[in-house]
C-alpha positions in Angstrom: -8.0 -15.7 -7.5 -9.2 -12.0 -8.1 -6.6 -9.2 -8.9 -6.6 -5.8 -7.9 -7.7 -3.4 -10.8 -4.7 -1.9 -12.5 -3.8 1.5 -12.4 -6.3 2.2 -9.6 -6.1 5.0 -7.6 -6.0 3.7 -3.5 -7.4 6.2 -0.7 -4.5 7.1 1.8 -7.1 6.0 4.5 -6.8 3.0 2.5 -3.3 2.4 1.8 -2.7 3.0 6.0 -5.1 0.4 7.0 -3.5 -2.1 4.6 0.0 -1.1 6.4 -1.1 -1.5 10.1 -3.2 -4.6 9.6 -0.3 -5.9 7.5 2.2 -5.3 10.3 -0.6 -6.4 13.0 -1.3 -9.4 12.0 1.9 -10.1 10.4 0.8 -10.7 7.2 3.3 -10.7 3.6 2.9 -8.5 0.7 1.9 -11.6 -0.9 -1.0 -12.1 1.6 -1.9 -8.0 1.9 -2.7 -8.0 -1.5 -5.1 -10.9 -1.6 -6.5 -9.9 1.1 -7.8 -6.2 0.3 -7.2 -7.0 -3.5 -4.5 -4.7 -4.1 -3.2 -4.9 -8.0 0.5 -5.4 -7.0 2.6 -6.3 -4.1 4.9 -4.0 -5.0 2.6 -0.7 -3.9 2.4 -2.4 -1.0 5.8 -2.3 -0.4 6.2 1.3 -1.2 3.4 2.0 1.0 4.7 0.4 3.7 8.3 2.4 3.6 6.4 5.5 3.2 4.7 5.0 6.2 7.8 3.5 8.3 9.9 7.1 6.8 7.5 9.8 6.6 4.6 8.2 8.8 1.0 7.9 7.8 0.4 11.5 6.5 3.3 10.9 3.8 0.9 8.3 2.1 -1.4 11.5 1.4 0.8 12.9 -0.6 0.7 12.1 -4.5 3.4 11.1 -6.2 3.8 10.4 -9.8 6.6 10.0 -12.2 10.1 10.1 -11.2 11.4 12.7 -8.4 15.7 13.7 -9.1 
């Protein structure tokens, strides 16, 4: 099984088609990330409550480190 590259840097066009064909075709974290060979489930997972709080323009913004 292939991993994602780590540390890569994901397109927000990207990150929002993993989300909507994840909820679409009902697919895990487990399964999202084989499928478009994402490095972690765990992005996913942020991705996906970005996108269910701030909608699909929030996974344009960057974010790095932590945010107090």
């Amino acid at each position: 099984m292939l991993k994602g590259i780590p540390n890569k840097r994901y397109m927000p066009e990207f990150k929002v088609m993993v989300v909507e064909t994840m909820r679409k075709e009902k697919l895990s974290y487990c399964e999202a990330v084989r499928q478009f060979e994402v490095s972690d489930h765990k992005s996913v997972a942020v991705w996906e409550r970005i996108y269910l709080t701030e909608d699909p323009e929030g996974l344009a913004v960057e974010r790095r480190g932590r945010t107090d």
